[in-house]
C-alpha positions as CSV (number, residue, x, y, z in Angstrom):
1,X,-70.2,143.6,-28.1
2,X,-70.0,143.0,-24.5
3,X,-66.3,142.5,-22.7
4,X,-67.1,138.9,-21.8
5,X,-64.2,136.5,-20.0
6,X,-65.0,134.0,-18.1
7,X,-62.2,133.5,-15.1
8,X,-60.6,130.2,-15.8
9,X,-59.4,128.7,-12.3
10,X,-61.1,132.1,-10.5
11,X,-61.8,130.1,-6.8
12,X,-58.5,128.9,-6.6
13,X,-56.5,131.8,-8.1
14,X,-58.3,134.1,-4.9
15,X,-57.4,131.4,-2.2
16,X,-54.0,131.1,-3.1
17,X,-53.7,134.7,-2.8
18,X,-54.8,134.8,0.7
19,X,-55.8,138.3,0.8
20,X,-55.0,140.7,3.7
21,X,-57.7,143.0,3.8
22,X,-55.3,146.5,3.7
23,X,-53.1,144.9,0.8
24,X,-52.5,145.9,-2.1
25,X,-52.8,143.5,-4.9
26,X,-52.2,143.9,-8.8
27,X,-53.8,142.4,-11.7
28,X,-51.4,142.4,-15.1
29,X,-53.3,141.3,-16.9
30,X,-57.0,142.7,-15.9
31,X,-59.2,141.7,-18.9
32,X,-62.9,141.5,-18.3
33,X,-61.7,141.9,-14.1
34,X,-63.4,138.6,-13.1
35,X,-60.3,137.6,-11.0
36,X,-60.1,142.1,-9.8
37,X,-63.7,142.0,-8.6
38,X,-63.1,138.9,-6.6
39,X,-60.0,140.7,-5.1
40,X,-61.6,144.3,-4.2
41,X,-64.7,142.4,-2.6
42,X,-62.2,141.0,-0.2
43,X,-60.2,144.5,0.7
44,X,-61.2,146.5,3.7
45,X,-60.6,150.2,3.4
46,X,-56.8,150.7,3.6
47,X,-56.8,148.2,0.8
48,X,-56.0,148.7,-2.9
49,X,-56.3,147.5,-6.0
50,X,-54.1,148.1,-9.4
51,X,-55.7,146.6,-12.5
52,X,-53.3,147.0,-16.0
53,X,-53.6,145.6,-19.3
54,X,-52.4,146.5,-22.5
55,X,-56.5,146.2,-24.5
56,X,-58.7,149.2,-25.3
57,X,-61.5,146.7,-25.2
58,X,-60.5,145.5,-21.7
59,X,-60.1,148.9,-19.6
60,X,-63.4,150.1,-21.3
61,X,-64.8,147.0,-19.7
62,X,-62.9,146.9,-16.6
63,X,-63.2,150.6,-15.4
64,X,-67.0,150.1,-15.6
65,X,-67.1,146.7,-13.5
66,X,-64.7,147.9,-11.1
67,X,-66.2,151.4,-10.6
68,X,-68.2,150.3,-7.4
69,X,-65.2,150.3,-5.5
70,X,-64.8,153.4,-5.6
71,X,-61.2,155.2,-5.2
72,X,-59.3,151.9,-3.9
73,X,-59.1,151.1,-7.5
74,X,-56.2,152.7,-10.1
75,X,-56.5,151.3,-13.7
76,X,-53.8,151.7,-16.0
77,X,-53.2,150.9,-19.8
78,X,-50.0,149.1,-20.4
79,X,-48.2,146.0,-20.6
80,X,-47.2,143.7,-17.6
81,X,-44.0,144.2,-18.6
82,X,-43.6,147.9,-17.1
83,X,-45.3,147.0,-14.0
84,X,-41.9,148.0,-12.0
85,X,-42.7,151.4,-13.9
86,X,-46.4,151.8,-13.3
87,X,-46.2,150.9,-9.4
88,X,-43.2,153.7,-9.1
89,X,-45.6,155.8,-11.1
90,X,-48.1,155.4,-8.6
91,X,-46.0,155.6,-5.5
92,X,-45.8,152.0,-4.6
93,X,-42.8,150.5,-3.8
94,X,-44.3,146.7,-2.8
95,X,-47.6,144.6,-2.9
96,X,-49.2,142.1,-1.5
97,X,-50.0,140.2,-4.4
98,X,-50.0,139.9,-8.3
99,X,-52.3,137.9,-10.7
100,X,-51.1,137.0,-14.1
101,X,-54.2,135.2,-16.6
102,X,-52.0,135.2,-19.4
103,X,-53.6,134.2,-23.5
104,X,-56.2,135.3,-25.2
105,X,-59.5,136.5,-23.2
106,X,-62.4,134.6,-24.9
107,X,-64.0,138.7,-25.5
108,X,-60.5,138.9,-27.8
109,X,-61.4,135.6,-29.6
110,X,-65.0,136.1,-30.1
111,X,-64.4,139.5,-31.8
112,X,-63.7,138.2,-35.0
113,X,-62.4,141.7,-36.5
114,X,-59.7,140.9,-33.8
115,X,-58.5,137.9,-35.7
116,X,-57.3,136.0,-33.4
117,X,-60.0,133.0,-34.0
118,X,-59.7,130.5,-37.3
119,X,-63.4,130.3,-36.6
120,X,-64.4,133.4,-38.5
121,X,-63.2,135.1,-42.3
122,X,-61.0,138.5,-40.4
123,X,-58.4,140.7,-41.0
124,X,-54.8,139.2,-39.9
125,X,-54.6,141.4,-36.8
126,X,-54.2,139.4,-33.6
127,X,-52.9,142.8,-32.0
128,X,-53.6,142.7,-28.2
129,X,-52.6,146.5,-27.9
130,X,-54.0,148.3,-31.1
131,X,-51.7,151.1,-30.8
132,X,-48.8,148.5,-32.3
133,X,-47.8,149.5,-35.7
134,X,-47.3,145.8,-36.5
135,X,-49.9,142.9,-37.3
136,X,-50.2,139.7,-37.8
137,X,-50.5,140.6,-41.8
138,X,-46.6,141.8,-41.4
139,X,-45.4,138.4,-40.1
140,X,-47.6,136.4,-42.5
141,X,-46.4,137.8,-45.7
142,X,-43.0,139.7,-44.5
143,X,-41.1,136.9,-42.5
144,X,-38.6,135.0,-44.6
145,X,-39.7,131.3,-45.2
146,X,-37.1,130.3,-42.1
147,X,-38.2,132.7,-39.7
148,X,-41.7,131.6,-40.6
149,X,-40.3,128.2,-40.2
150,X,-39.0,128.7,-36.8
151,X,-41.8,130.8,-35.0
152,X,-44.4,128.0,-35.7
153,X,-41.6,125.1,-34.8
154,X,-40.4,127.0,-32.0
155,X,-43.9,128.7,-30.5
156,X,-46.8,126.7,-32.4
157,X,-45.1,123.4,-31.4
158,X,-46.3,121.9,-34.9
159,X,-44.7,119.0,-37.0
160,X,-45.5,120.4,-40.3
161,X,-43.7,123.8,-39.0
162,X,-41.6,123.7,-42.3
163,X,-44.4,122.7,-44.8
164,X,-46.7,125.1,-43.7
165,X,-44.3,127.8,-43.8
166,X,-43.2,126.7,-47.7
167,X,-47.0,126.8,-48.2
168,X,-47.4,130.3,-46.9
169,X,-44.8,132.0,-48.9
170,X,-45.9,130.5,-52.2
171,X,-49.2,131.4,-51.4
172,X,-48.4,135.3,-50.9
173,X,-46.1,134.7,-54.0
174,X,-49.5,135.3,-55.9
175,X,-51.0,137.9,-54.0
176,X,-50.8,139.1,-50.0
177,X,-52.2,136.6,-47.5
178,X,-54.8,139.7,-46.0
179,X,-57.4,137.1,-44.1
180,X,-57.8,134.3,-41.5
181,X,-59.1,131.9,-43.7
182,X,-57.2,133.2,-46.5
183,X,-54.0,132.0,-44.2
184,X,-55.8,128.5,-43.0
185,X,-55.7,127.5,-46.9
186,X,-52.5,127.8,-46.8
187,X,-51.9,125.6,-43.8
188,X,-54.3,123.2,-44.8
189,X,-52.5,122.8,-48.4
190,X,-49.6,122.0,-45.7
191,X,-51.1,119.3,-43.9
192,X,-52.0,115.6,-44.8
193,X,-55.8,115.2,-45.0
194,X,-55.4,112.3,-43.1
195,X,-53.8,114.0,-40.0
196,X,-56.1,116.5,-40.3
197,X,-59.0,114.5,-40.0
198,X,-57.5,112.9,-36.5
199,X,-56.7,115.9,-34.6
200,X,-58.1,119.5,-33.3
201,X,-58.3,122.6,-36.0
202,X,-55.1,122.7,-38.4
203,X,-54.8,126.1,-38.1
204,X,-54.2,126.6,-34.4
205,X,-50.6,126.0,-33.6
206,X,-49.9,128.3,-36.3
207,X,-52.6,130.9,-35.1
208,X,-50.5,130.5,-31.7
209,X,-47.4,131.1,-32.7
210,X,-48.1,134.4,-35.0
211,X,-50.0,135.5,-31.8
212,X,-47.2,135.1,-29.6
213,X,-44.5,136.4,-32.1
214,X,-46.5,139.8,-32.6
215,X,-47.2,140.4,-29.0
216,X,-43.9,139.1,-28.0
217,X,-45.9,137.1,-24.8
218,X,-43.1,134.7,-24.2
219,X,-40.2,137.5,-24.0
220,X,-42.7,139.4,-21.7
221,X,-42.8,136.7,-19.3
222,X,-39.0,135.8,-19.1
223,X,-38.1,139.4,-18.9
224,X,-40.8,140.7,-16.1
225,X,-41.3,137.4,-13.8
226,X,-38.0,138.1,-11.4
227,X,-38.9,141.9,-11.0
228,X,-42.6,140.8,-10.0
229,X,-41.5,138.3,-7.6
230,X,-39.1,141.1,-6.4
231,X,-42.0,143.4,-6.1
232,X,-44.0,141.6,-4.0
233,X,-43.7,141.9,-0.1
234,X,-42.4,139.1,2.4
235,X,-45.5,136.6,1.8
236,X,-46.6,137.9,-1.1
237,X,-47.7,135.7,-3.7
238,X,-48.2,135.9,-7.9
239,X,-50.4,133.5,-8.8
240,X,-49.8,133.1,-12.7
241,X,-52.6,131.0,-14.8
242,X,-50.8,129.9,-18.5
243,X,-52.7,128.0,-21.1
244,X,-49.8,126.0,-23.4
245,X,-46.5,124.0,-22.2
246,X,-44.3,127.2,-23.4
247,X,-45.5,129.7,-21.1
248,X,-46.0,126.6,-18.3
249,X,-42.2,125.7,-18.9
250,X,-41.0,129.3,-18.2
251,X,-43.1,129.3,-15.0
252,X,-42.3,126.3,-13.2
253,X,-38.6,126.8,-14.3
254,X,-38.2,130.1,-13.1
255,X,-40.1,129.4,-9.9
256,X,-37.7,126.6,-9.5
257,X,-34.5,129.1,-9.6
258,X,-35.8,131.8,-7.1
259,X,-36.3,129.1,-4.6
260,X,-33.4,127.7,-5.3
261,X,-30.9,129.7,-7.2
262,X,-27.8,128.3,-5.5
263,X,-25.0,127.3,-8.6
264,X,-22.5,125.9,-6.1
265,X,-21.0,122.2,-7.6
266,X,-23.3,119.5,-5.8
267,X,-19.9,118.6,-4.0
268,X,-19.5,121.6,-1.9
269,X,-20.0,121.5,1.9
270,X,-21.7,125.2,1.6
271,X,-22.8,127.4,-0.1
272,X,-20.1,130.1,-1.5
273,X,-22.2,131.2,-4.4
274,X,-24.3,133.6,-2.6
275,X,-27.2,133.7,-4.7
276,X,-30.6,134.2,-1.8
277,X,-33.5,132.6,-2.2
278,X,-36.2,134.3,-3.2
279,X,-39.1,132.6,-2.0
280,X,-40.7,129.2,-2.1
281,X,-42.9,127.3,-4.7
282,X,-46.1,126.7,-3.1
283,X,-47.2,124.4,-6.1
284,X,-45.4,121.2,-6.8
285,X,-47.6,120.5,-9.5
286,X,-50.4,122.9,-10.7
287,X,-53.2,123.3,-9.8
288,X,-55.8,122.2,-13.0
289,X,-59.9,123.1,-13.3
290,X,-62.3,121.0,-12.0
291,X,-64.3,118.9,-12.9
292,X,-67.2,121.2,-13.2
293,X,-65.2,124.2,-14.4
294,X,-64.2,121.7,-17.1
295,X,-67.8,121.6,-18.0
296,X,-68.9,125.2,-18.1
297,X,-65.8,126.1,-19.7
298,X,-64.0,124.0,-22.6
299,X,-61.7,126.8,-22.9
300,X,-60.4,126.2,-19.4
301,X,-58.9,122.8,-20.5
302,X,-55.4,123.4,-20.7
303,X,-54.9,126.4,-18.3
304,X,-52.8,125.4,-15.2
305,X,-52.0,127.3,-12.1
306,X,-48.6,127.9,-9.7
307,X,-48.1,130.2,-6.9
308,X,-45.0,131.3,-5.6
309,X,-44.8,133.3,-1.9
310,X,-42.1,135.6,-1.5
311,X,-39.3,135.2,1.9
């Protein structure tokens, strides 16, 4: 099957990165490289261009797309997280700019031996780096009922959080919950057919919260989003796309403190803490698809947009 991704928010992501053409600009998160191929069109010939993601599926795809540009591009397999490792690697000490387009690529949830969609009978993978021991099998019939509990309170954001985690374990009481739709009988038994009849797929929250519990996305984030910033050069923007209010949150939070990480009591004349500002948030709000993208792309509907620029 073909790497397919569309770019969710592609136009505005590339303006707010306002490319110099002998940058250098990194993608974490390189996918399908719809966002990279709009970035190494724009770069003259000092310019370059590091793509990293942590899918098999995804550099296969990428090397390809991005082979017409020749040597300006480097593309390394890895997590986000080590980015601070992989530009030292490389000899780069700052960039320009950094993309983030963080969730699932739709090429991840249309491969259904992925299983990362409800749509389609898998395996419980959900594995966005295949050389990780652990799947979403292990969670689904390993976690204690609490922990269970807690991930899909805490990450799915669902009411029935503790219902559906009751249902799980006495489901794998009787044999191992192997499947996707093996595990969406079990959080349909969970859920009132009434409420289930009102709102989007029961099985999605949950499906979102295994996801990010095996690949650890929100940890990744908190953990990697000051040494980015830190990364970049003065003017340098990371423009991060996130697609639910937990990533969102950790965004426009942290954004928030490097602009103004100042702890002094309200009360004080000056400042004495000496925390520096790192930057400035260029979005207020975020930037949301259009209209039009809207239409093209239903996937696209909750995916927002900030920018930060670096002092």
């Amino acid at each position: 099957m073909e790497f397919k991704h569309y770019s969710v928010l592609l136009e505005e992501t590339i303006d707010n990165l306002d490319i110099k053409k002998n940058g250098i600009y990194v993608d974490g998160t390189l996918g399908g490289a719809g966002h990279a191929t709009q970035v190494c069109k724009r770069l003259g010939e000092g310019g370059r261009f590091i793509g990293i993601d942590q899918d098999e599926d995804a550099i296969r795809a990428s090397s390809q797309r991005l082979s017409e540009f020749g040597d300006k591009v480097t593309i390394v397999r890895s997590n986000y997280c080590n980015m601070k490792q992989v530009l030292n690697d490389l000899g780069v000490d700052k960039v320009d700019g950094i993309v983030l387009d963080l969730g699932v690529s739709s090429y991840q949830l249309d491969t259904a031996e992925r299983g990362f969609t409800y749509r389609e009978d898998a395996p419980l993978d959900m594995r966005m780096d295949n050389r990780n021991e652990m799947t979403a099998r292990d969670i689904v019939n390993e976690y204690s009922e609490h922990d269970l509990y807690r991930i899909i309170r805490d990450y799915g954001e669902d009411k029935f959080a503790k219902n559906i985690a009751k249902h799980i374990v006495r489901m794998r009481e009787e044999k191992p919950i192997e499947t996707t739709f093996e595990l969406i009988e079990a959080i349909k038994a969970a859920i009132p057919m009434k409420i289930r009849m009102n709102t989007g797929h029961p099985a999605k929250k949950t499906f979102q919260a295994i996801r990010i519990e095996l690949n650890k996305e929100l940890d990744v984030l908190k953990n990697t989003l000051r040494d980015m910033v830190e990364s970049l050069n003065p003017g340098g923007r990371i423009c991060i796309i996130t697609f639910h209010s937990l990533e969102d949150r950790i965004v426009k939070t942290m954004f928030k403190e490097f602009e103004n990480p100042c702890t002094c009591p309200p009360q004080f004349p000056v400042c004495v803490c000496g925390n520096k500002s790192l930057g400035k948030v260029i979005t207020r709000k975020p930037i949301l698809p259009s209209e039009e993208e809207l239409e093209v792309n239903s996937r696209s509907k909750s995916a927002k947009l900030r920018v930060f620029e670096r002092a």
